[in-house]
N, C-alpha and C positions, 0 to 999 in steps of 0.2 A: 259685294258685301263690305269688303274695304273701304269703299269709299263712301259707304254708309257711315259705316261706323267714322271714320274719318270727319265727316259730316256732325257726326253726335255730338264727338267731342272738342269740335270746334264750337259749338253753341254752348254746352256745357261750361269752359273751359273760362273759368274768373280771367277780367282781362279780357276779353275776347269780344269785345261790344266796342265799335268805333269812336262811341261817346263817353269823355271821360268828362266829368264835371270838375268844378273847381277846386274842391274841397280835397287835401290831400291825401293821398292811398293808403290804410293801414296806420294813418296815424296813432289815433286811440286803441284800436284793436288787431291784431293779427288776424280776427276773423273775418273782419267788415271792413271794406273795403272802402266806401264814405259812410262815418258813422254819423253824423249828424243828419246828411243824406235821408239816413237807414230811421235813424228813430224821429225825425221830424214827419215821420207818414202816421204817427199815433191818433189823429184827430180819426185817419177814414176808418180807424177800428173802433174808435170809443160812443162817436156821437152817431153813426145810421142804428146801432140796435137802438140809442132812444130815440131818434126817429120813427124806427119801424114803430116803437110802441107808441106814441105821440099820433101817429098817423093810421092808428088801427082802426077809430070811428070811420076815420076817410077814405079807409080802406073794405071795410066791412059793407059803408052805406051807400056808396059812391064807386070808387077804380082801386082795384086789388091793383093795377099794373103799378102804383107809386111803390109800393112796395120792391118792386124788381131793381128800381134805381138806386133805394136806398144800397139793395145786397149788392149789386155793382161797383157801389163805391167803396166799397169793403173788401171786394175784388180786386181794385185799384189800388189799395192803401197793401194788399198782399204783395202784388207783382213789383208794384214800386220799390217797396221793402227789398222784394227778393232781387230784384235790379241793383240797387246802390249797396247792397252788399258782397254781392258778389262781382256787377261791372261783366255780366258773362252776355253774351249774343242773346242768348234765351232769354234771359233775366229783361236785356230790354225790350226785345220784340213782346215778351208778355204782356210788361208796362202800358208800352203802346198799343195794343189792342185791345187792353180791358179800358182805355180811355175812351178809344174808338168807338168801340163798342155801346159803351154807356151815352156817350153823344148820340148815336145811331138811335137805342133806345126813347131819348128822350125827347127826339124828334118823331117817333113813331106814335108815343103816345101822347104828345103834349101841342103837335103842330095845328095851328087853329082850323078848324073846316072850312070857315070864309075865307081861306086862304090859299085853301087846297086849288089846285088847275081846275077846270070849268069839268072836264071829262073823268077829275076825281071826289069833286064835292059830293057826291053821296055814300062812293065805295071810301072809307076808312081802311078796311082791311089790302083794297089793291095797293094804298099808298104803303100802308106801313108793310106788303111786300115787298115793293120796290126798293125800301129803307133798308130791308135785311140785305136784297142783293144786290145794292150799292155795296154795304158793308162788308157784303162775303167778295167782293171786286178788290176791294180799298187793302181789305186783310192780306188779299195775294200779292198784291202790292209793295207791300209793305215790306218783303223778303226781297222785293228789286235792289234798294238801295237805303239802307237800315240807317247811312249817316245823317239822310235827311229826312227822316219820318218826321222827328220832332218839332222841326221845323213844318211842316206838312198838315200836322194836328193842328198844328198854333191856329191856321186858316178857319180852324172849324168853327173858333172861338165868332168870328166874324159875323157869320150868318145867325148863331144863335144869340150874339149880342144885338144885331141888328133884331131878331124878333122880340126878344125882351123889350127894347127900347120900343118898338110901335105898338108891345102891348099895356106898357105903363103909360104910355101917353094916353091912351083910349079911357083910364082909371083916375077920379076924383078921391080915391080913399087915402087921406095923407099918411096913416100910419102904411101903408104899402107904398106909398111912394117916397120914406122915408127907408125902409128895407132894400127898394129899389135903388137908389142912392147908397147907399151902402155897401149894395151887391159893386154896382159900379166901384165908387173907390177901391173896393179889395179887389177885383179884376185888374184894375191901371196898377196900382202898386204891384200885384203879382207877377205881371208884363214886364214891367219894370225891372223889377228883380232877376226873373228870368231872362231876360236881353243882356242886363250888366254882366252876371255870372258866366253869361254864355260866349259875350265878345269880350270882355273888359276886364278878364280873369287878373290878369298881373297885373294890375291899377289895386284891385280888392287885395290881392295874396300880399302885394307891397305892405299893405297897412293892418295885416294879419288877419281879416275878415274875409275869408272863402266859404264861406256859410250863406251866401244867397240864393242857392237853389235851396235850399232848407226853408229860411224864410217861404221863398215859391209856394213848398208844400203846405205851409200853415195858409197862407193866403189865397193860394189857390182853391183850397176845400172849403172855405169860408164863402169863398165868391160864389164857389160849385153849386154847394146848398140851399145858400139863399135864392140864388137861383132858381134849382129846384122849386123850391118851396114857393117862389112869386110863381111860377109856371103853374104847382098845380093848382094854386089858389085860382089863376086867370082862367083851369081850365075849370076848373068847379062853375066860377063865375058865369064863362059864356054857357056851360051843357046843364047845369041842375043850378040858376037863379032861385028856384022855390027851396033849398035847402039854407037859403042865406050865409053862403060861406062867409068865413070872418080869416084872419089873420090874429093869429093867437100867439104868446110866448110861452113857457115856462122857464123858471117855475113860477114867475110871475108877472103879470102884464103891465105892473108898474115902472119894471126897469126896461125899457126896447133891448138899447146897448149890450145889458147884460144876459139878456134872454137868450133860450133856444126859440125861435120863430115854428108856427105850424100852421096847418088849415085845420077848425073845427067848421064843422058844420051845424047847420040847427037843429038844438037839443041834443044835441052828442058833445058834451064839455069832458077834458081833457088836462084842465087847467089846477094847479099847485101840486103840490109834493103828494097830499094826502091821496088826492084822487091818482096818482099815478103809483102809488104803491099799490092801490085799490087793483088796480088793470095786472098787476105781478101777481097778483095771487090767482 
């Protein structure tokens, strides 16, 4: 029982997480321990419920599971949160599995079937088996050696960038292969980001800018989404062609840059302020 509890309160215990990021401890707050950290995670709470509501036709007419990603990454923007402000064992093993996990997800529902192993092209459901207990493998893992988990995520980024990139080449639609290019950019700069802050901390703190895993987090969930949102368009594309998916913005299609990106489908429109109040009521 001792060493239970002993246990508890080592994870619990602010401080207590092998990873300290750049950004100084308790500067701004005695509560929060990196606050820019702490509130640079506001994008994964603000933008998946308009998602979710953006993505209701696509989800009603088509895959309720886009839905599951969006509340994932709302999970993610929680655990992160509760990571960079407290710095506790917990705080980051959470971080990192609700990442994992949403990875896990979106390979489960978004992996193309002509792509699946010969012995799994038909069954869906064995593969996205397998994907859980990979996952449920990876998560016990994860408690081996906590310094290097993040470093260990990074890799995941790989396989899913390589599929994005062989699904946009397969696509002639320029307004998506202009999203895709964009997904990119904010990927390399988020890399970026996170490698400076992670090895080249005293180069940054020298010149008073230890705010780049902050950055990260803006660019990271940027890259995440659009992501997202090219995948479930690809996945509409290869499984329901008869519904003519499109790539949509709001609140309006005349600005890309400034839009939120989506998938409507045909005859399920989604698009300006009016019709999205319409869907709140």
């Amino acid at each position: 029982m001792d060493v239970l509890k002993t246990m508890e309160v080592s994870l619990l215990r602010p401080g207590s997480s092998p990873v300290d990021w750049c950004e100084d401890n308790y500067r701004q707050s005695r509560f929060i321990a990196e606050f820019a950290n702490t509130l640079s995670n506001v994008l994964f709470f603000t933008l998946p419920p308009l998602l979710i509501r953006l993505f209701g036709p696509y989800g009603r007419s088509y895959n309720r599971g886009v839905h599951v990603i969006w509340t994932m990454l709302i999970v993610v923007g929680i655990c992160s949160a509760y990571f960079h402000a407290t710095l506790s064992l917990l705080g980051q093993l959470l971080d990192e599995l609700a990442i994992l996990w949403v990875i896990a997800a979106a390979f489960a529902l978004w992996f193309p079937d002509r792509m699946l192993p010969c012995f799994l092209q038909k069954n869906r459901p064995l593969f996205q088996g397998a994907v859980l207990a990979l996952a449920i493998i990876s998560s016990g893992l994860a408690f081996l050696q906590p310094a290097i988990n993040a470093f260990a995520l990074m890799t995941l980024g790989v396989p899913a960038g390589i599929l994005l990139v062989s699904e946009i080449k397969r696509c002639q639609n320029k307004r998506v292969l202009r999203l895709g290019a964009r997904c990119g950019a904010m990927w390399i700069l988020a890399i970026t980001c996170w490698i400076n802050d992670r090895l080249f901390c005293e180069t940054w703190a020298s010149i008073n800018f230890p705010y780049l895993h902050a950055v990260w987090h803006v660019l990271i969930f940027i890259a995440s989404y659009t992501g997202c949102v090219l995948f479930a368009y690809f996945d509409a594309k290869n499984m329901v062609p008869e519904k003519d998916p499109e790539l949509r913005y709001w609140p309006t299609d005349k600005i890309e840059f400034l839009g939120i990106p989506y998938v409507g489908l045909s005859g399920l429109q989604v698009g300006g302020l009016e019709s999205f109040k319409q869907h709140l009521i």
